[in-house]
FIPASE-537999 format. One record per residue (C-alpha): x, y, z. Coordinates in Angstrom, 2 decimals. Example, Ala and Ser with C-alpha at 12.3 -4.5 7.8 and 13.67 -1.06 7.14 Angstrom:
! FIPASE-537999
MINU        u        v        w
MINU    12.30    -4.50     7.80
MINU    13.67    -1.06     7.14
***
This chain:
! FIPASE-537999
MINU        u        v        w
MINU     7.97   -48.59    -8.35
MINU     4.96   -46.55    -7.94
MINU     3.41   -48.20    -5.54
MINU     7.21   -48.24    -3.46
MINU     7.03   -44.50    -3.64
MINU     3.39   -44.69    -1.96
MINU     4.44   -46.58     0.85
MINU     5.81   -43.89     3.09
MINU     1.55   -41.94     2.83
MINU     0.05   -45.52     3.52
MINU     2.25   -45.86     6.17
MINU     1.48   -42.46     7.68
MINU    -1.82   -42.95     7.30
MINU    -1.82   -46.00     9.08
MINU    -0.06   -44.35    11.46
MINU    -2.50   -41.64    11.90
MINU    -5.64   -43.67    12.40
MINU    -3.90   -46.15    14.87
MINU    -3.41   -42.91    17.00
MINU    -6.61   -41.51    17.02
MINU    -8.76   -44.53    16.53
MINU    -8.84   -44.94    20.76
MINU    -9.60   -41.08    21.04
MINU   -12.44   -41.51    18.65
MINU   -14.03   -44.86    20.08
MINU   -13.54   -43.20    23.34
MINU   -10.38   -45.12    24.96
MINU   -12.73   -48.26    24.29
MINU    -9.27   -49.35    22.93
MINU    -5.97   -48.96    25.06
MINU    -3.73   -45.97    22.82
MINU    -0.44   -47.51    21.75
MINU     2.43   -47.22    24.23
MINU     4.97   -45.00    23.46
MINU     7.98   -46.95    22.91
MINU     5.53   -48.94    19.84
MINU     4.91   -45.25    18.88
MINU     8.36   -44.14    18.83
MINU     9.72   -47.34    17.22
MINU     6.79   -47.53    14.11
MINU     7.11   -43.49    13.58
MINU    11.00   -44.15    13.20
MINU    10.30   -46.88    10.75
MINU     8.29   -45.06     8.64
MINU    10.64   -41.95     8.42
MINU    13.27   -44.09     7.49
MINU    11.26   -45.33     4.47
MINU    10.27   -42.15     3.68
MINU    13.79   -41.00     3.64
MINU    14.84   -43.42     1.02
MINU    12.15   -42.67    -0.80
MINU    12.71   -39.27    -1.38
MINU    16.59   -39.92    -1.69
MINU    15.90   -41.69    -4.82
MINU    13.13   -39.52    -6.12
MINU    15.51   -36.20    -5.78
MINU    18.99   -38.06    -6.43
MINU    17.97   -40.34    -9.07
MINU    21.18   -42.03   -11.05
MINU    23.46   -39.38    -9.34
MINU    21.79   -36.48   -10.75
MINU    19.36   -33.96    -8.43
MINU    15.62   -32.46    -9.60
MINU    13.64   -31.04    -7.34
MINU    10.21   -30.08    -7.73
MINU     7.05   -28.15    -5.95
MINU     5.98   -30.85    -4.83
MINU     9.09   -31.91    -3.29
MINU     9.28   -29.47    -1.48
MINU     5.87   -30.36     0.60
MINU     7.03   -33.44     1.04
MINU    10.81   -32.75     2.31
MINU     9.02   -29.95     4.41
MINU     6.18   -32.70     6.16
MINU     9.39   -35.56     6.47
MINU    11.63   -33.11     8.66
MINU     8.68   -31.50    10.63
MINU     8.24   -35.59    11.78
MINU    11.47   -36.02    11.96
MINU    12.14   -32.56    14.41
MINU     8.78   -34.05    16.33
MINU    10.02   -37.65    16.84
MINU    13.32   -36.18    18.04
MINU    11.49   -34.27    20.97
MINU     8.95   -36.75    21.49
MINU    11.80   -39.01    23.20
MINU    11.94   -36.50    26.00
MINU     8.04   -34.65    25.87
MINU     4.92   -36.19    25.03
MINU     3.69   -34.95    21.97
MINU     0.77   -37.30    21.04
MINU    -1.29   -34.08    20.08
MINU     1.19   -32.88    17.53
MINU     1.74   -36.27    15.71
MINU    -2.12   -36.85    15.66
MINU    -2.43   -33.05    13.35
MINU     1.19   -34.44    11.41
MINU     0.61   -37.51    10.58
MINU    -2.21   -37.51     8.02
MINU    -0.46   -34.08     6.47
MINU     2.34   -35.88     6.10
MINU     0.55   -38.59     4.34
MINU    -1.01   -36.56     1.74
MINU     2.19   -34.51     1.39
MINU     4.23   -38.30     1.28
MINU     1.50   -39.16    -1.99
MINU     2.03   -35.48    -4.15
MINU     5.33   -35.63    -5.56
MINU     3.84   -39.61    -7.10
MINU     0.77   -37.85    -8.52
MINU     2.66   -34.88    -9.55
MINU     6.14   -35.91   -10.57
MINU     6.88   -32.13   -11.77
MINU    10.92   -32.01   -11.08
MINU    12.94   -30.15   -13.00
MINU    16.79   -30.82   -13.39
MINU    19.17   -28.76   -10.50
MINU    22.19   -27.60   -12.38
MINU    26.11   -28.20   -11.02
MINU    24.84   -31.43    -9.15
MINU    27.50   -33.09    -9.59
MINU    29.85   -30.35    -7.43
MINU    29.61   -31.62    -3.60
MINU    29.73   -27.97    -2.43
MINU    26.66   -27.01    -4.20
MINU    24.81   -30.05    -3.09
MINU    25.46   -29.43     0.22
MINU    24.24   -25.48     0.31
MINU    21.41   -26.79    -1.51
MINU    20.49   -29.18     1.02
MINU    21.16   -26.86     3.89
MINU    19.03   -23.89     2.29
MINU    16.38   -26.58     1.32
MINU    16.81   -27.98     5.31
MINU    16.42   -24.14     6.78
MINU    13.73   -23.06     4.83
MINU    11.49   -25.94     5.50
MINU    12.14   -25.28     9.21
MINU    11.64   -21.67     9.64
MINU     8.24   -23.06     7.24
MINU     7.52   -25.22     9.84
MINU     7.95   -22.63    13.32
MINU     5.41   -20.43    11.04
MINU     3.51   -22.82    10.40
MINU     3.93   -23.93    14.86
MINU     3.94   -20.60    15.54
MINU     0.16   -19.76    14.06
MINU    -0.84   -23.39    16.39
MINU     0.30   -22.16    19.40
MINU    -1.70   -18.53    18.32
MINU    -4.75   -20.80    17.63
MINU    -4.41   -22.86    21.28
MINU    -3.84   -19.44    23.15
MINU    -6.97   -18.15    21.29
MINU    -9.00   -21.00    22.38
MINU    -8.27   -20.78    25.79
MINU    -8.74   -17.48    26.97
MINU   -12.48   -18.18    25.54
MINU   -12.44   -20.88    27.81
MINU   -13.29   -23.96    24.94
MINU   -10.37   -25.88    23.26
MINU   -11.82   -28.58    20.25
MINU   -10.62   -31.85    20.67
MINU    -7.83   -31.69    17.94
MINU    -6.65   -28.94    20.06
MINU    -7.51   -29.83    23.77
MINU    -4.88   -32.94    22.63
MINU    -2.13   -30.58    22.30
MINU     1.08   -29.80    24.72
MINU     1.07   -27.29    26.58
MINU     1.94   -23.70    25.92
MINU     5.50   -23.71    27.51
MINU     6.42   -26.91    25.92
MINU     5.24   -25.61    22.44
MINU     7.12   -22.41    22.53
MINU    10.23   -24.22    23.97
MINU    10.04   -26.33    20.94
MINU     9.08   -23.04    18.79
MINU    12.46   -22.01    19.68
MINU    14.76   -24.77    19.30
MINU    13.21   -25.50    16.30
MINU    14.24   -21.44    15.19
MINU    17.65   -22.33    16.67
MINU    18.74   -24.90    14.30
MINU    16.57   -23.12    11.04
MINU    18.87   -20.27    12.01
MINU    22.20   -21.92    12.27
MINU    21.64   -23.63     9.12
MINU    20.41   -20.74     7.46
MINU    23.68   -18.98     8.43
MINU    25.67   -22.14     7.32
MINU    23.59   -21.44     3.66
MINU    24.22   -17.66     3.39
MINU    28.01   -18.13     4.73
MINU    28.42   -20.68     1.45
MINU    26.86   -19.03    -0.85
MINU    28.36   -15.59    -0.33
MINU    32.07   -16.93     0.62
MINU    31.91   -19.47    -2.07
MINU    29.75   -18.10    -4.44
MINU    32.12   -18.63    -7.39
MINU    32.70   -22.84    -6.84
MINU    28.27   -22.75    -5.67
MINU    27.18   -21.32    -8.46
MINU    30.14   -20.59   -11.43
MINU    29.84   -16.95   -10.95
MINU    30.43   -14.25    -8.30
MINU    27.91   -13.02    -5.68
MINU    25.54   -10.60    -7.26
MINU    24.01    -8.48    -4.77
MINU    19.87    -8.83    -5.84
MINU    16.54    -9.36    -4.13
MINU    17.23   -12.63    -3.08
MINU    20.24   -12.09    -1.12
MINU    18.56    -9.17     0.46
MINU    15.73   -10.66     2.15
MINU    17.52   -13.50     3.12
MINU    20.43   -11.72     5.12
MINU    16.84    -9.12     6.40
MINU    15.05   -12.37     7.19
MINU    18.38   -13.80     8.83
MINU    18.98   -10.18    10.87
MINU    15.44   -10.92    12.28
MINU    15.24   -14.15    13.54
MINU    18.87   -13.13    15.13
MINU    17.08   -10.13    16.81
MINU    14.48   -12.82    18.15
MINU    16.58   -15.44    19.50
MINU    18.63   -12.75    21.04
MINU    15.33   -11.27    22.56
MINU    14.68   -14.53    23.79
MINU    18.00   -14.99    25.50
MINU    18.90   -11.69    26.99
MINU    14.70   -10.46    27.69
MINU    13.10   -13.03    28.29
MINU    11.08   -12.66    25.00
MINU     8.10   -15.27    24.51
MINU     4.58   -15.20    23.95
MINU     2.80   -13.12    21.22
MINU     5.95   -11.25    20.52
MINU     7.96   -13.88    19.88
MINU     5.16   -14.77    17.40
MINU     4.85   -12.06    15.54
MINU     8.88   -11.67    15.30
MINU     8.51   -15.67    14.57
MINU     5.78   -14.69    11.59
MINU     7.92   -11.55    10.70
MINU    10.90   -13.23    10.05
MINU     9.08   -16.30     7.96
MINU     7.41   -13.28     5.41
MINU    10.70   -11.64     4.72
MINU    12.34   -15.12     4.48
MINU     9.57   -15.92     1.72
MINU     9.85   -12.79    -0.19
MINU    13.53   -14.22    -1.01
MINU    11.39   -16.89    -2.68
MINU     8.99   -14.83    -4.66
MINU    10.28   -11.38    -4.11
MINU    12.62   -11.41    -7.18
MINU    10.27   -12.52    -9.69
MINU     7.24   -10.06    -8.37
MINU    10.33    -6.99    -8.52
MINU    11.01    -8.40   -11.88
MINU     7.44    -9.38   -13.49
MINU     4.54    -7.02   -11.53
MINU     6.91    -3.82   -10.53
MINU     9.57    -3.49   -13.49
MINU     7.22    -5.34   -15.68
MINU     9.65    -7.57   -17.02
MINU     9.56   -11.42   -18.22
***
């Protein structure tokens, strides 16, 4: 079973080194075309899917984990990447995904640390699970894009790109995928916040209580709504819409930790 469960790394790491192994023997090798990319990319996502439906919904129950989270984060950042590859070529950003997503793929095997999710078994909780689970790991992921594009821009106003970056997209294709990629963390992220606060009650057993939690996320979803709207009504793009982009990931994280820092470092409670 173990070695089942290691199949989706191996495969990315396969993946990987088919990729750059013409770059790095210096096109002595013709790259892959990219229908052969597309198709092997789409197989291995679809492994790594299964795998990760039965390691976080084994025998109908869920548990969920630190290290699951890496590795659901890594599987829809390929996922969102092989979507847009079928219309932009995105060799560049596969080449610095793939052998993250390989190590990412192996950490939940070598650290199995899941704990049990409570009320699995109600539908309605599974799916605002899955949602805030899906939205996070975005908005993760256009930080995470965001501080790339930062690093490309960087490089080229000094005139040298390295060859991990000189393989990237350009700007304007980056940022449009910045942005759609925001888009559909945001949506999703409203779809969470709309469940949980309409439906606390059936979620979660009990009514909405109004903490830390719930007020960075609704800040963190007021700011990424300020940015798209920037971007659709002025034009905003560029470092602006990076720092918003960065902005709105740190308040969104402080959902995450901000309760227990309140609770353990400020009120000095356990």
């Amino acid at each position: 079973m173990i070695l089942i469960e290691l199949l989706p790394s191996a495969l990315y790491a396969a993946l990987a080194l088919w990729l750059t192994r013409p770059a790095m023997l210096a096109q002595a090798l013709p790259a892959p075309g990219s229908s052969t990319r597309t198709a092997a990319l789409a197989f291995a996502l679809v492994i790594h899917g299964m795998v990760l439906s039965h390691q976080l919904f084994p025998d109908g129950q869920m548990r969920f984990g630190a290290a699951d989270a890496l590795a659901v984060m890594t599987w829809l950042a390929l996922v969102f990447y092989w979507v847009e590859s079928l219309s932009s070529r995105l060799d560049g950003l596969h080449t610095l995904a793939l052998p993250v997503a390989a190590v990412c793929a192996a950490i939940p095997v070598i650290w199995p640390d899941r704990h049990a999710i409570g009320n699995a078994d109600n539908l309605l909780f599974r799916t605002h699970f899955v949602m805030a689970m899906t939205a996070y790991s975005l908005f993760t992921l256009a930080a995470l894009h965001a501080m790339l594009m930062s690093a490309v821009e960087r490089s080229l106003h000094k005139g040298r790109l390295t060859r991990l970056l000189d393989n990237m997209p350009p700007l304007l294709v980056m940022e449009g995928l910045l942005f759609r990629l925001i888009t559909v963390a945001f949506l999703l992220l409203s779809a969470t916040l709309i469940s949980g606060i309409v439906f606390s009650e059936q979620v979660f057993g009990k009514p909405l209580t109004f903490n830390h939690k719930t007020f960075f996320a609704i800040l963190s979803w007021v700011l990424f709504g300020i940015l798209l709207a920037g971007r659709h009504f002025r034009g905003w793009r560029g470092r602006l819409a990076l720092r918003w982009t960065l902005g709105g990931f740190f308040v969104l994280l402080l959902a995450y930790i901000g309760t227990r820092f309140v609770r353990e470092f400020v009120l000095g409670r356990t």
